[in-house]
MDTraj code that builds the backbone (N, CA, C; nanometers):
import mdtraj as md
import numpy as np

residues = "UNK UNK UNK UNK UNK UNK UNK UNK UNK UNK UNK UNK UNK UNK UNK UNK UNK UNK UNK UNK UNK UNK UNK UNK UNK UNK UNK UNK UNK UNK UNK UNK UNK UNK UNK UNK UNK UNK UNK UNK UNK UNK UNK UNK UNK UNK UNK UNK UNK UNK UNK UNK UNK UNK UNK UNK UNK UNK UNK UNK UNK UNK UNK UNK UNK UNK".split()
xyz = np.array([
    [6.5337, 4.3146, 11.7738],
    [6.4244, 4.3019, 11.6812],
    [6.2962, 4.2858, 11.7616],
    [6.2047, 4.3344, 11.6958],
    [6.0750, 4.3455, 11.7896],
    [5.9439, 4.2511, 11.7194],
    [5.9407, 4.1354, 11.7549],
    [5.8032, 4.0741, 11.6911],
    [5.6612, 4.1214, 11.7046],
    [5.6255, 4.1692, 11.5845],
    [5.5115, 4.2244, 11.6185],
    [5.4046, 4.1742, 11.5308],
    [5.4038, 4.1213, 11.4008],
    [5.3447, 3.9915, 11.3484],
    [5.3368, 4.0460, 11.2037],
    [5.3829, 4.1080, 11.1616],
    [5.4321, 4.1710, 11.0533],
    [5.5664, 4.0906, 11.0319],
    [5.5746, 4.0499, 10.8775],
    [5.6555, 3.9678, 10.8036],
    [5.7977, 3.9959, 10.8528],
    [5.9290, 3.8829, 10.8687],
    [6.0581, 3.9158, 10.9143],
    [6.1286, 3.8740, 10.7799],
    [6.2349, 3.9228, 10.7561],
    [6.3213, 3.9891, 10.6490],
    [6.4100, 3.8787, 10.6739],
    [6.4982, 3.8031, 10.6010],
    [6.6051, 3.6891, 10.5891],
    [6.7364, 3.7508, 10.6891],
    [6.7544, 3.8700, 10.6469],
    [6.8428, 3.9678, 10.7456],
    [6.8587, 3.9667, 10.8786],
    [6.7330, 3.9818, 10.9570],
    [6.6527, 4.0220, 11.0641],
    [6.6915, 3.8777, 11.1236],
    [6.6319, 3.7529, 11.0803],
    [6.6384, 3.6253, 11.1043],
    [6.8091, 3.5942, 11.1596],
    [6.8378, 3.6208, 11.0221],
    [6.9709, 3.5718, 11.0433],
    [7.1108, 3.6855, 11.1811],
    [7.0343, 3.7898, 11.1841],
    [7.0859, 3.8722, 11.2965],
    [7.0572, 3.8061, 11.4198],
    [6.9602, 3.7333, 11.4342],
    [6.8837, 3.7094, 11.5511],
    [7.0156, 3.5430, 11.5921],
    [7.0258, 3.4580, 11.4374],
    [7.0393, 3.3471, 11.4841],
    [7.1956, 3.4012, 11.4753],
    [7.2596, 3.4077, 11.4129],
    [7.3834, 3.4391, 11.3916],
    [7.4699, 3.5648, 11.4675],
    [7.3931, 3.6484, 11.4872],
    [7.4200, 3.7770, 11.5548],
    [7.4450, 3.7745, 11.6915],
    [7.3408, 3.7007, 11.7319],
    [7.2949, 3.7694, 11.8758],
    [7.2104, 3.8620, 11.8883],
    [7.1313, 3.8880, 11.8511],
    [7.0291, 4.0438, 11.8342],
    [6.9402, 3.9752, 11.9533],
    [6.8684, 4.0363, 12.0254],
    [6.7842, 4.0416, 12.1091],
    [6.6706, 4.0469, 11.9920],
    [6.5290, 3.9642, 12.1159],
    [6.4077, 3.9622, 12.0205],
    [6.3620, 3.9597, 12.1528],
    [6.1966, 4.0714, 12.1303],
    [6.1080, 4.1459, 12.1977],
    [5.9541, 4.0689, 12.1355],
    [5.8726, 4.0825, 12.1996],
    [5.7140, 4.1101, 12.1859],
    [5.6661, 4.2267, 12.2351],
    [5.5921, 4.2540, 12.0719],
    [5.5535, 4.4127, 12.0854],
    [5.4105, 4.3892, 12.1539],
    [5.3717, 4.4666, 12.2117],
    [5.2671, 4.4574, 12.3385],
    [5.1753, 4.4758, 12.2453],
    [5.1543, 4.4956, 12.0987],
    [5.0542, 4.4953, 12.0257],
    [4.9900, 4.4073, 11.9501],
    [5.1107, 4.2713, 12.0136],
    [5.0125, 4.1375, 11.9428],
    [5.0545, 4.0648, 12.0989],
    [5.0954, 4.1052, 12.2367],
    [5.0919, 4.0269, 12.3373],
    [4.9822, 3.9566, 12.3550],
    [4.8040, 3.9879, 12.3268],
    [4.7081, 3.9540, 12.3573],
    [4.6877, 3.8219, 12.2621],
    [4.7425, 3.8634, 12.1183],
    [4.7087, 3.6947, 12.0424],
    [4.8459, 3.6121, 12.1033],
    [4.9371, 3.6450, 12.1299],
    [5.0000, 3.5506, 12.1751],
    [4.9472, 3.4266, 12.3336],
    [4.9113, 3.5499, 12.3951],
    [4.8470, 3.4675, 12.5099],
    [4.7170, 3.3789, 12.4638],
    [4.6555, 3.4627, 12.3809],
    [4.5118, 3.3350, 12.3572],
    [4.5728, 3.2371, 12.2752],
    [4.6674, 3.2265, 12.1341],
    [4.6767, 3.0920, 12.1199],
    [4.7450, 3.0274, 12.2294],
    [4.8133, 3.0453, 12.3610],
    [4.8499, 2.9771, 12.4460],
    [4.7456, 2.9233, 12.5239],
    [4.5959, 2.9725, 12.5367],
    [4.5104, 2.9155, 12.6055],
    [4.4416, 2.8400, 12.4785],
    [4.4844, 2.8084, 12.3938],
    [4.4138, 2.7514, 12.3028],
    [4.4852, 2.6109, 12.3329],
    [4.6196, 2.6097, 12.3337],
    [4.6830, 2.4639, 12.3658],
    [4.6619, 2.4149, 12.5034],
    [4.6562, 2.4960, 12.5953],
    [4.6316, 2.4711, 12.7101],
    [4.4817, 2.4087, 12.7084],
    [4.4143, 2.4531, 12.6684],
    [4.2768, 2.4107, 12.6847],
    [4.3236, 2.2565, 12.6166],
    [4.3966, 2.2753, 12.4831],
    [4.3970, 2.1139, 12.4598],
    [4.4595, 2.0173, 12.5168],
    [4.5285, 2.0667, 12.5889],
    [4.6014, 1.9905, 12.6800],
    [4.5024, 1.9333, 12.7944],
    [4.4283, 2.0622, 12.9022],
    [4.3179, 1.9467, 12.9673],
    [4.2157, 1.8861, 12.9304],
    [4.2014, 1.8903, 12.8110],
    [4.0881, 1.8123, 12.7580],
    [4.2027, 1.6734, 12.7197],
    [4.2819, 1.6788, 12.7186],
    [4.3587, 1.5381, 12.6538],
    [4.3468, 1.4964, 12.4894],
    [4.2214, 1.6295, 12.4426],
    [4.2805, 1.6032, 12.2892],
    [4.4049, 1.5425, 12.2411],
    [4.3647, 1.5064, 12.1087],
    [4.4810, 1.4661, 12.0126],
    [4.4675, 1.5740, 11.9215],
    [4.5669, 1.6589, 11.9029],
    [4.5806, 1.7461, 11.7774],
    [4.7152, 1.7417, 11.7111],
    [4.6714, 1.7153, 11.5876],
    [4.7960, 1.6849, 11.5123],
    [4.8841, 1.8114, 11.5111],
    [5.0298, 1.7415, 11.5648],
    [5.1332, 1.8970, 11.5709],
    [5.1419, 1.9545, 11.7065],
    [5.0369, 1.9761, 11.7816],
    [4.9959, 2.0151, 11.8869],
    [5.0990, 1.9106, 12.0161],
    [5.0147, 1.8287, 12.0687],
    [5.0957, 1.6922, 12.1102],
    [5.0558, 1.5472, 11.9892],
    [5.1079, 1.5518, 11.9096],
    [5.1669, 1.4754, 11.8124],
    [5.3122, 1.4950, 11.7401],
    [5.3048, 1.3990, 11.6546],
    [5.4061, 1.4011, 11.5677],
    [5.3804, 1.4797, 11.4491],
    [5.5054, 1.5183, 11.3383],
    [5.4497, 1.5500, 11.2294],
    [5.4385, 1.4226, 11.1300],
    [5.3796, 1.4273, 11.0079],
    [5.4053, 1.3647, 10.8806],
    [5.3705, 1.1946, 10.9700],
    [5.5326, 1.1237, 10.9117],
    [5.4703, 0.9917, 10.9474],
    [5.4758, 0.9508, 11.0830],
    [5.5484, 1.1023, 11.1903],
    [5.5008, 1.0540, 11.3710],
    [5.3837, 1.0907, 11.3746],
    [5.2826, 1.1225, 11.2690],
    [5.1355, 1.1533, 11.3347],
    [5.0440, 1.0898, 11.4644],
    [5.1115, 0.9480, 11.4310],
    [5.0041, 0.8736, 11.5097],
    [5.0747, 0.8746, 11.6441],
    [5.2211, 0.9626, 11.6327],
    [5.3185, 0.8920, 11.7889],
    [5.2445, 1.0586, 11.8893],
    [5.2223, 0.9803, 12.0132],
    [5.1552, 1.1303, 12.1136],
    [5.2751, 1.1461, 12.1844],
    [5.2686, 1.2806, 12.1600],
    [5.3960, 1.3546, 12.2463],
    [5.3079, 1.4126, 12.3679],
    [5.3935, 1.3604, 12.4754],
    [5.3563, 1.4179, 12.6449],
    [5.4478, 1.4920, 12.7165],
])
top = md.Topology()
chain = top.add_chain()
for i, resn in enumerate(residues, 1):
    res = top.add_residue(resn, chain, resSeq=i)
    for name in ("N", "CA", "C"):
        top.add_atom(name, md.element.get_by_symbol(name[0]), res)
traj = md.Trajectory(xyz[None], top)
């Protein structure tokens, strides 16, 4: 299966977890994948707190994950 950021099918999913299917990045969303990675990265050396990011969810909000 090839992620390319177009919606995945219950099928597709379940091939992947249940199957074994191989999963790809289509070189046509490689570029947003890398910038939200410099998006966490950046929050990471700044030492932000972003909820989800390095936090908890729901009621671990307030716990910082390192």
């Amino acid at each position: 299966m090839e992620l390319s950021g177009r919606p995945l099918s219950l099928e597709k999913i379940a091939a992947v977890a249940h199957g074994g299917e191989s999963v790809q990045i289509a070189a046509s969303v490689r570029s947003r994948v890398l910038a939200s990675r410099k998006v966490v990265d950046d929050i990471v050396a700044r030492e932000a707190v972003v909820y989800g990011v390095n936090t908890g969810f729901g009621r671990l909000a307030d716990v910082r994950i390192r």
